[in-house]
N, C-alpha and C positions, 0 to 999 in steps of 0.2 A: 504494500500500500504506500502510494506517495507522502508526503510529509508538506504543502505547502507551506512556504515563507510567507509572511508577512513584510510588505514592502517597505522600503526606505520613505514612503511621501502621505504624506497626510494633511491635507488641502485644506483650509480654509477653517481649520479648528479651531482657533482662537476667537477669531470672530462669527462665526455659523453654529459652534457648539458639536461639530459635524464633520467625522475622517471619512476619508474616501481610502480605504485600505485594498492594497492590491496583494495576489499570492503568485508565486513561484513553486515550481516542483523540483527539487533536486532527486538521486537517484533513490528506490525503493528501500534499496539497504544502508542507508550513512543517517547520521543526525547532521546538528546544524551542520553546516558548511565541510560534510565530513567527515566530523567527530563518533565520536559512540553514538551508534541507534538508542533514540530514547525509550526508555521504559514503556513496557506494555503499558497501556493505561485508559484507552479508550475503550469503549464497548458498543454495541452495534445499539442502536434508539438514542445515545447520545442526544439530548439539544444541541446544534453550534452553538458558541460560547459570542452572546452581544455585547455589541462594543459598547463602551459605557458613556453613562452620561459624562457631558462635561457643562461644569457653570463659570461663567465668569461671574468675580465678585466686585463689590463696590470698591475695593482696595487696588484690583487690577490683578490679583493674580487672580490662579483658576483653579478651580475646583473637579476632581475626577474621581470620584466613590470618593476611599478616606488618602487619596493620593493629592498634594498642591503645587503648581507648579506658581513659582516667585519669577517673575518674568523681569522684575529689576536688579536683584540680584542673581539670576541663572542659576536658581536655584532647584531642586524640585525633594518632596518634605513628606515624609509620613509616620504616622504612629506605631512605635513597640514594644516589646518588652524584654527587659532582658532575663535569658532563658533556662544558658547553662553557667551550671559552678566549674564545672570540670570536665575532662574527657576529650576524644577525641573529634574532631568539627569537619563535617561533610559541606554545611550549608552555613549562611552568616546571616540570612536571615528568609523564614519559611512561614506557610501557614499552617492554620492545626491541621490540614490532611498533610505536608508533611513532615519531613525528618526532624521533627522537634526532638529529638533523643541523641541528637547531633546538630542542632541548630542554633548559633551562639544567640539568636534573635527568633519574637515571633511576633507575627501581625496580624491584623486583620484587613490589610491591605491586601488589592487582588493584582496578581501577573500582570491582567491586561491592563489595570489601571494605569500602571507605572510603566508599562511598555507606550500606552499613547500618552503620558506624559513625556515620556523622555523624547517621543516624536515630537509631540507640540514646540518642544525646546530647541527643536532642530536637530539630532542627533541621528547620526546614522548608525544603524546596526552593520555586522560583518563579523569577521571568522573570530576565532580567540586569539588567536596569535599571528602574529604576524609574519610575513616571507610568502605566503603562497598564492594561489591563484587568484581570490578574495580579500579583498584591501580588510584588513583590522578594525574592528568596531571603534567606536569612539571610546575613550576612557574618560570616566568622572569618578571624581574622589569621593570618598563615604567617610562622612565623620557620625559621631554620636553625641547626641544634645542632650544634657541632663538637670535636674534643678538639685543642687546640693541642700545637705539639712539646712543651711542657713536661709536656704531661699533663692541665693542667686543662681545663674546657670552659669553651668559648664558646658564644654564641645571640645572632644579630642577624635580624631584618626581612628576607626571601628579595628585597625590594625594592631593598633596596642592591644586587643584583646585575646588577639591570634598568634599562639607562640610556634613558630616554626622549627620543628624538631630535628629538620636536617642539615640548619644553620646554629641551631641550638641558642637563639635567641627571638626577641620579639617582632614580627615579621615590620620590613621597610612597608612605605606608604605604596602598592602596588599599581592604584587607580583600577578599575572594575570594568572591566569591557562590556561594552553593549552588544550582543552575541543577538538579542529579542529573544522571542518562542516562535516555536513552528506549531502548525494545526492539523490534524489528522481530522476528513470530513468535519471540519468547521471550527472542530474544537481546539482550543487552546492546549496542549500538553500540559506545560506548567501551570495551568489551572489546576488538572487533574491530580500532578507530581508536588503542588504545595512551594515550589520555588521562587524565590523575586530575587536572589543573590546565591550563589554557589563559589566553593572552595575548591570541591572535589569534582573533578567536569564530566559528568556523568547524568544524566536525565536534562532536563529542559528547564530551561531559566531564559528570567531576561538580560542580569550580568553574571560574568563569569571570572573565572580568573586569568589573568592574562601571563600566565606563566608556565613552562611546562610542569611545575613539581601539582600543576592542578591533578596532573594523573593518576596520583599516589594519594588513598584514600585515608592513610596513615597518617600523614608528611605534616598536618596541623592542628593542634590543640585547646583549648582555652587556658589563656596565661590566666592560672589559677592567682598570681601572684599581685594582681591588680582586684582592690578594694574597694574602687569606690563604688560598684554597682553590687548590689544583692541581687540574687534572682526573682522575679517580679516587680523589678524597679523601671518606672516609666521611662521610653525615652524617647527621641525624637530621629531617625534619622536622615539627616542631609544628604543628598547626591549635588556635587556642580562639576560639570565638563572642564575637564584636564585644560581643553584651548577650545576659542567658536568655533562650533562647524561650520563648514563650508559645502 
């Protein structure tokens, strides 16, 4: 079964409230751009997955489920939780259908929302890595917003959280490629699989990681050793593009 893409262009969303999303079919057996075939996940009566509403607010950004895109500072914003104390981290941040048992982050934010936000933002999707046939998705940096017992807030790099084991420190700032999700008969994958951010590059997400050690499902952790967050502590995650797209 083919795997359509979801296109690079999304017409007039800002102002109409309204994508125009186009598909591609890559070959029967590869995921994104060639990667690992995604996870079984669909099933035959399926609904396609609608695209979602979008509002613009009186402030000027925009509104897309619980996804916001900050259009003055290039920003794009949503609500989570922090998940895990320990262990080892497949995903950085999921929903309850998925790998919460491995998910340093969870939301109630959807795939798609944050897939046509980061379109709205201008951002192109594309392969994980770079060098091959397929120009590289965009990279934006993910930090973490939090309000400390005093009240005020904090924002640090969601990378401090992630202790990489085979440099045996706390991973560099990597920035989070934009890979998108692909759809089997309509539906979103990463709706199904619970992904909006991945470590471990394996099933369907909108960013990935843009490195090879994504391969190795071991390779990353939670830096146990970083306290300011408990599990269950709100927080807020930022996305902003590495440079404008073009």
């Amino acid at each position: 079964m083919s795997i359509p893409r979801l296109s690079l262009i999304a017409a007039g969303l800002l102002l109409t409230g309204a994508a125009v999303l186009a598909e591609s079919a890559p070959p029967a057996d590869a995921g994104p751009f060639g990667g690992p075939p995604p996870r079984p996940a669909v099933t035959p009566g399926m609904k396609p997955t609608p695209l979602p509403a979008v509002e613009k607010l009186p402030n000027g950004d925009v509104r897309i489920g619980r996804v916001t895109v900050h259009p003055a500072t290039r920003e794009v914003s949503f609500p989570a939780v922090y998940n895990l104390k320990q262990g080892i981290l497949e995903a950085v941040v999921a929903t309850p259908e998925g790998r919460l048992h491995e998910s340093l982050l969870r939301t109630e934010a959807r795939p798609i929302q944050l897939q046509t936000a980061l379109i709205l933002l201008g951002l192109r999707n594309g392969a994980r890595l770079p060098g091959g046939p397929v120009a590289q998705g965009d990279l934006v940096d993910m930090d973490l917003e939090w309000r400390r017992p005093d009240g005020t807030l904090a924002r640090a790099p969601v990378e401090q959280w992630i202790y990489d084991n085979g440099a045996r420190k706390s991973s560099p700032r990597f920035g989070w490629v934009f890979t998108g999700v692909t759809f089997t008969n309509g539906v979103a994958n990463a709706e199904i699989e619970g992904n909006l951010v991945i470590n471990y590059s394996v099933g369907d997400t909108v960013l990935d990681l843009p490195d090879a050690a994504g391969a190795d499902d071991t390779r990353f952790v939670v830096d146990s050793d970083r306290k300011e967050l408990a599990v269950g502590t709100p927080v807020r995650v930022i996305l902003k593009p590495r440079a404008a797209a073009t």
